[in-house]
C-alpha positions in Angstrom: 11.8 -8.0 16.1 13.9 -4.6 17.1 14.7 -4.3 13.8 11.4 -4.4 12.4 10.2 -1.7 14.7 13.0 0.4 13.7 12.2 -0.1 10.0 8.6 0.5 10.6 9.3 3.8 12.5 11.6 4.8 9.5 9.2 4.0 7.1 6.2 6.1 9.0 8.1 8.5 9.4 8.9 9.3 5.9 5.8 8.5 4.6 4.2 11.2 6.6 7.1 13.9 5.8 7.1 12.9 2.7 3.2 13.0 1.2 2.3 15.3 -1.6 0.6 18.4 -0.5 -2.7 17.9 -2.1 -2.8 20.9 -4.4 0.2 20.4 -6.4 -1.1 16.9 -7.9 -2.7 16.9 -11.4 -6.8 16.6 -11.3 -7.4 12.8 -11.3 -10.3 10.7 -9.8 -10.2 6.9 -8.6 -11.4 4.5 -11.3 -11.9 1.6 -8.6 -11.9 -2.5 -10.1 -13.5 -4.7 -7.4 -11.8 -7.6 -6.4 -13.1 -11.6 -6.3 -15.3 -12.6 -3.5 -13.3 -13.9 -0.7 -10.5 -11.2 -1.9 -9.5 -7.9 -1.0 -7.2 -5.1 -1.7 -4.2 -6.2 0.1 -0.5 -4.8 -0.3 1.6 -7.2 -0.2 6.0 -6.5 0.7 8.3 -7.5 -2.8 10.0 -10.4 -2.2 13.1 -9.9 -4.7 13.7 -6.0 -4.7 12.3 -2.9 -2.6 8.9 -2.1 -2.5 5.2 -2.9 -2.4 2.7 -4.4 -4.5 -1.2 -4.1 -4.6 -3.3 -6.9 -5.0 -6.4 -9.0 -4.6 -5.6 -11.7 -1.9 -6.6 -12.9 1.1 -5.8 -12.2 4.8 -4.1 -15.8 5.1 -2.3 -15.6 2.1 -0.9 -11.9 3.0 -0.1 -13.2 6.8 2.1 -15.9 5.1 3.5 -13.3 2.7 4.6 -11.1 5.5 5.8 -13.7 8.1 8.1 -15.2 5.2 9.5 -11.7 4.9 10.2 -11.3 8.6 11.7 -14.7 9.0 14.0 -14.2 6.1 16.1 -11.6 8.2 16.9 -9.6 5.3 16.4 -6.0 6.2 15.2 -5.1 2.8 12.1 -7.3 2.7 11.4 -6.7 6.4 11.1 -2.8 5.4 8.6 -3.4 2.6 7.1 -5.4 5.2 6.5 -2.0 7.6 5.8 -0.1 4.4 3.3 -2.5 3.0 1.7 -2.2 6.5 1.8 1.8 6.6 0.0 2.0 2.9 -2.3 -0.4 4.2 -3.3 1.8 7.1 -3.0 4.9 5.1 -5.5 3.7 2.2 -8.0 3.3 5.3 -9.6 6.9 4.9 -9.7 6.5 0.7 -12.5 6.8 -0.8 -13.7 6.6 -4.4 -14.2 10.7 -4.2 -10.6 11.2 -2.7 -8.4 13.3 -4.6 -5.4 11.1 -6.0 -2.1 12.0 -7.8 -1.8 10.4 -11.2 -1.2 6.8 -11.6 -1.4 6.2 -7.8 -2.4 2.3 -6.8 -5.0 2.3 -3.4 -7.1 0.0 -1.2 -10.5 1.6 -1.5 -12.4 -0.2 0.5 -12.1 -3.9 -0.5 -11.3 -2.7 -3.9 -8.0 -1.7 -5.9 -8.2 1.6 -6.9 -6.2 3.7 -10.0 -6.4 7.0 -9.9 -6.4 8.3 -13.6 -7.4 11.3 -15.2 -10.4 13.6 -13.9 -12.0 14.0 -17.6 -12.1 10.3 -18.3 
């Protein structure tokens, strides 16, 4: 468990030095897809290379994702773990009038959001 709190303060840390200042991203606007009933924008750790992946799931379904991840001991799946979590808590204050940086993914609400271009 140490070692996922040290990957999760790692990842946190990074991901706030690390954000795009807001005006040096292209003009782009969230074109937002709503997901299933029962569903909702989740991101979910990769399970055979680093990274994250958004998608329309469940709760349960992400719980079991993430405690397979943690009980596999390898440290690259427990980070995506802590940076699944930090996008997850990040994508709390979007909005479908947020400003967005081309070809970003987001959890807008329950909803998957793409940001694309503003003149679409």
């Amino acid at each position: 468990m140490g070692r996922f709190l040290v990957a999760l303060a790692i990842t946190l840390g990074f991901a706030v030095l690390s954000a795009p200042l807001a005006h040096a991203s292209a003009p782009g606007r969230w074109q937002v897809t709503p997901c299933p009933s029962g569903a909702k924008a989740l991101w979910l750790p990769r399970v055979d290379k680093f990274g994250t992946d958004i998608s329309c799931t469940t709760e349960e379904a992400r719980a079991a994702a993430v405690k397979e991840a943690v009980d596999s001991g390898s440290p690259t799946r427990m980070m995506n773990v802590a940076i699944a979590f930090a996008q997850q808590l990040s994508d709390k204050s979007l909005t479908a009038e947020s400003s967005c940086v081309l070809g970003a993914k987001g959890a807008i609400g329950e909803a998957i959001g793409t940001c694309v271009t503003a003149w679409l």
